[in-house]
N, C-alpha and C positions, 0 to 999 in steps of 0.2 A: 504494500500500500504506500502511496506517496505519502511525504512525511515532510514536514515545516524544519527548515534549517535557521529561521531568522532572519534570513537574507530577504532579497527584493519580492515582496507581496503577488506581483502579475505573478511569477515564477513560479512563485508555487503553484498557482492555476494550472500547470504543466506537470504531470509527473516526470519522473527520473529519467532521462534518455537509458535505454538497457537496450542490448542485440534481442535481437527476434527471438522469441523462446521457439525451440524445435517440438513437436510432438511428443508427449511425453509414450513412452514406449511401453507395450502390456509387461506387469513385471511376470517373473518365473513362480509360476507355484507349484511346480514339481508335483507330486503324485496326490497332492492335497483338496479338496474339493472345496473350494470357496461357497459353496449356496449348502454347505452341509449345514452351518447353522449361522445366526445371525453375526458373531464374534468370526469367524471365518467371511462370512461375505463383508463385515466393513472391513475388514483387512485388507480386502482386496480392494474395493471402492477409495478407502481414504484418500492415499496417495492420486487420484486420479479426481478426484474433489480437491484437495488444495490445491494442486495444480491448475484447474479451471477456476478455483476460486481466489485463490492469494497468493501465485506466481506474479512477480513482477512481469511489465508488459508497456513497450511504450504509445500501445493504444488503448486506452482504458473502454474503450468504447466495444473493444473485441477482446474475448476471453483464449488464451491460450488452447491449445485441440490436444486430445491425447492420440495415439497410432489406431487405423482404423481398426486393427487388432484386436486393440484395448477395449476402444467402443466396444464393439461385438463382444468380446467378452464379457461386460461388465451386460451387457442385456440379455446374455445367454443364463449367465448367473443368478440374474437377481429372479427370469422366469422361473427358473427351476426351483431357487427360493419359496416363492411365491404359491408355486403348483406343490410344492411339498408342504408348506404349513395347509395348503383349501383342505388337501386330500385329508388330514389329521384334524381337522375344526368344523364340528357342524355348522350347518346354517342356520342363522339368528330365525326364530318364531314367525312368523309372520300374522298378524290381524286379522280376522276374516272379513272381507268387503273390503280392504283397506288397500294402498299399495305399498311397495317396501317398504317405502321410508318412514312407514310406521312397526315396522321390525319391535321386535321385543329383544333387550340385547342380554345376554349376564353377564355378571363379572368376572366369571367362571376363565372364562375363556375370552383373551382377546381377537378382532377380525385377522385375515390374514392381512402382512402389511403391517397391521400398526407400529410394530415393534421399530421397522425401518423406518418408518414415516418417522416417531417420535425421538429416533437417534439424528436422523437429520435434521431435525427442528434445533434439538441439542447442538448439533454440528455450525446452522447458522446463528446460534445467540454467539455461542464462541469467536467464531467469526468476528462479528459484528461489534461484541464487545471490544474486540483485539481494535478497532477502528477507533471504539469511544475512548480509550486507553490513551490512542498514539493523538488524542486532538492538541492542539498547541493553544499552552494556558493564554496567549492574546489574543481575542476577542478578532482583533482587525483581520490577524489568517485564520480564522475558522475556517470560514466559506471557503477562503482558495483553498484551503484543506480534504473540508468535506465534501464539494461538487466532485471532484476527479474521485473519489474514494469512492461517493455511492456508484460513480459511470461504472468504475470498476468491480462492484460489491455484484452492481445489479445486471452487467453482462455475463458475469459469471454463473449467477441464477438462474440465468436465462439458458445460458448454457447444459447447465446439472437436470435442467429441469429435461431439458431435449433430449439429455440424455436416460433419465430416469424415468421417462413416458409410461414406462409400462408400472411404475407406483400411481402415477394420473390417472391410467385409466382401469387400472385392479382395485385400486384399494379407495383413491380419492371419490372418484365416482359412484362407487358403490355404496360410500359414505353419507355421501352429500343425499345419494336416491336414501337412504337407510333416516333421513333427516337430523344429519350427526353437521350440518354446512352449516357456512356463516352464518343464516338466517332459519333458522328452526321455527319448527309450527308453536312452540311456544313462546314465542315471543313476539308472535303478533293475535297468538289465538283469545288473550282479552280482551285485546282492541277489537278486531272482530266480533266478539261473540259480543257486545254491548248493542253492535248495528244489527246484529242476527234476531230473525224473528221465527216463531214456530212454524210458521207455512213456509220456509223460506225452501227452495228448491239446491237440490247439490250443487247448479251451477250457479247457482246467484251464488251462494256461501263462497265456492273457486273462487268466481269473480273479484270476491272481498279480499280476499285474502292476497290476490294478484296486485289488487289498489293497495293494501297495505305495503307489500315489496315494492311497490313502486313509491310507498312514500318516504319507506327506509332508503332508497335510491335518492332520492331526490338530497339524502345530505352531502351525498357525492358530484353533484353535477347534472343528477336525470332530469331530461325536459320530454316531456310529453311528442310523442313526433322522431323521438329518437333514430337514428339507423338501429338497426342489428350490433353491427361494429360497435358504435362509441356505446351500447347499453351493455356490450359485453366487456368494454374494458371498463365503465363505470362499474361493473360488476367485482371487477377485479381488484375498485380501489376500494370496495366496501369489503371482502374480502380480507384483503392486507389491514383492512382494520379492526377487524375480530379478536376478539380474545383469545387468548391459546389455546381454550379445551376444542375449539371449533375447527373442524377438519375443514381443508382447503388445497388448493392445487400447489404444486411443492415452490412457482414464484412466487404467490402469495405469502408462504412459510416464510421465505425468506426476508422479502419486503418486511414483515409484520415485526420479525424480532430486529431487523433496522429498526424496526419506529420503536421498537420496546426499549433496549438496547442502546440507542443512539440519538433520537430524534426526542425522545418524549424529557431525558433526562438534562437533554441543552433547551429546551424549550421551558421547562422549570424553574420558578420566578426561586428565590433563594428566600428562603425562612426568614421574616420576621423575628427579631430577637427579640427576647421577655423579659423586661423589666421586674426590677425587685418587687411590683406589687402584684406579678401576674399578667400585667398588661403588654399586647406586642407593642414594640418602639416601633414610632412610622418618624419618616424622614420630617424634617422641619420645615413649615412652609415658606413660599415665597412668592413673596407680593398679591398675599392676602391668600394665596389660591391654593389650594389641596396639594398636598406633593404627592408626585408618580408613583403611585407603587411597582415594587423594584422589578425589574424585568428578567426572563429568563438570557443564558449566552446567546443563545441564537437568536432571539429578538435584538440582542443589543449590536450583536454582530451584525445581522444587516442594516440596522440603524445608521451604523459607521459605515459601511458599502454604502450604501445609496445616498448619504448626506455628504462624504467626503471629499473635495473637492483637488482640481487639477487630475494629472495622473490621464489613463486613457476609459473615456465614457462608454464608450463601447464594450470593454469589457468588464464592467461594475455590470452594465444592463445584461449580457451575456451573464455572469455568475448567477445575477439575482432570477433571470429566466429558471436558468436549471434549478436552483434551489426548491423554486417555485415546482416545478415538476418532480422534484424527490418528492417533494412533502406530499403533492399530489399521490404520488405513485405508492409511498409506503402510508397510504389511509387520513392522512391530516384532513380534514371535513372542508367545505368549501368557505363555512365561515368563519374560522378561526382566526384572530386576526392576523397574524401573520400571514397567510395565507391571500389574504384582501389584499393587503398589501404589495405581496410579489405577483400576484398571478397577472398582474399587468405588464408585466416584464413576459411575459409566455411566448414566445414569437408565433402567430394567425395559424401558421398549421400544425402547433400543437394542441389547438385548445379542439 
């Protein structure tokens, strides 16, 4: 990950110049079965996840490739994985009238998958953390800090995920049908049932229920009229905004513990200290008028970007754009204020 020297500010907007990483090569596992059990298959994986994930790279924008080898092995693997816990775990109950994703689960036994899905959840907080670690205590290079870091965090994801597809579409999907996804039938079935009347027909009920997803969308961006396209990536950033018990596609895992991780804990205004009668101390005022309460780094950090003066304008608007799209992209709400603030920076055909 690029990392703050103290030196010139633009500069670090730029990660490190490094040579081109080479593929990284399938390693040797000799007579050993990687998908024999979970401690064996990340063995294998690991190495070929940091490597897409946090190998140095001087395009942050593109993630390192492993040998098409590797690939194929690591998908070979993880099927077999995969097809050896189904065979070993029955199928969750099912409802009668109902569809999956009203499954009856036990505790008994986990789905197949989970166990991987929740080491790689594991895998990106680490990550991610490793990012929160290396930010640099001035305030002024946060942002040339953090933009190259998330390009880089979240090309990699992008990558892990393409190559990890077959947890997408075993484990995640089956989840989300199973109603284990971001937006569970409980958690709009009060709202709902308030507008529900006893004549009311199964599809008027759908219907409600449809409006209700669409209002929880509407914190991300959804406007009525939507394409297909932008309601599936709006989907995506409500998603990355979930809580962690909430199964989700494996970019979204990653996005999410950035923002847990990373995003939520710079955006966190600093504790009020308590006076010896119990009381918090607020800053003292001036000129009559209420003093600011105190802000989190990353609000004050862009405060300095975009108020800064001299230097090149171009590229304040440029950082403050992408900022604006991290936040976007790992779940930040459309009104937060921060968010108000940069998403004018967004350049027309991102929004």
């Amino acid at each position: 990950m690029p990392a703050p020297d103290g030196g010139d500010k633009r500069r670090l907007a730029q990660p490190a110049v490094v040579h081109a990483v080479p593929p990284l090569p399938n390693p040797s596992t000799g007579s050993a079965n990687p998908s024999a059990s979970l401690h064996a298959l990340w063995g294998y994986l690991h190495p070929a996840l940091d490597h897409i994930v946090r190998a140095p790279t001087n395009n942050p924008s593109k993630a390192p490739a492993i040998d098409v080898s590797y690939h194929m092995g690591v998908h070979t693997a993880v099927y077999n994985y995969f097809t050896a816990q189904s065979d070993s775990s029955p199928a969750p109950a099912g409802l009668a009238g109902f569809p999956a994703r009203f499954a009856v689960h036990s505790d008994k036994g986990k789905a197949s998958g989970a166990d991987l899905y929740e080491q790689l959840d594991r895998y990106y907080a680490d990550a991610a953390r490793e990012i929160f670690l290396g930010a640099p205590a001035d305030d002024s290079a946060l942002i040339h800090y953090l933009v190259p870091c998330f390009n880089r965090y979240a090309a990699g994801a992008q990558s892990v995920s393409r190559l990890l597809n077959y947890v997408n579409r075993h484990y995640v999907k089956r989840a989300i049908d199973e109603d284990r996804g971001w937006l569970r039938l409980a958690d709009v079935l009060d709202a709902v049932a308030r507008t529900i009347r006893e004549d009311d027909t199964r599809e008027k009920v759908q219907k409600r229920l449809r409006e209700r997803r669409s209002e929880e969308l509407r914190k991300w961006g959804f406007r009525e009229g939507d394409p297909p396209a932008r309601v599936a990536q709006i989907e995506a950033y409500a998603e990355a905004a979930s809580p962690p018990d909430r199964v989700v596609p494996l970019t979204a895992v990653a996005y999410r513990r950035f923002r847990l991780e990373v995003v939520e804990p710079l955006l966190a205004a600093p504790k009020l200290k308590v006076s010896k009668g119990g009381k918090k101390k607020r800053p003292p005022p001036t000129n009559g008028e209420k003093p600011p309460l105190p802000r989190g780094r990353l609000a004050r950090a862009a405060k300095e970007l975009l108020e800064s003066k001299g230097g090149d304008e171009e590229e304040r608007r440029r950082l403050a754009g992408e900022l604006a799209i991290a936040l976007r992209t790992v779940g930040i709400r459309v009104d937060h204020p921060l968010r108000k603030k940069l998403d004018k920076f967004v350049p027309p055909e991102e929004h």
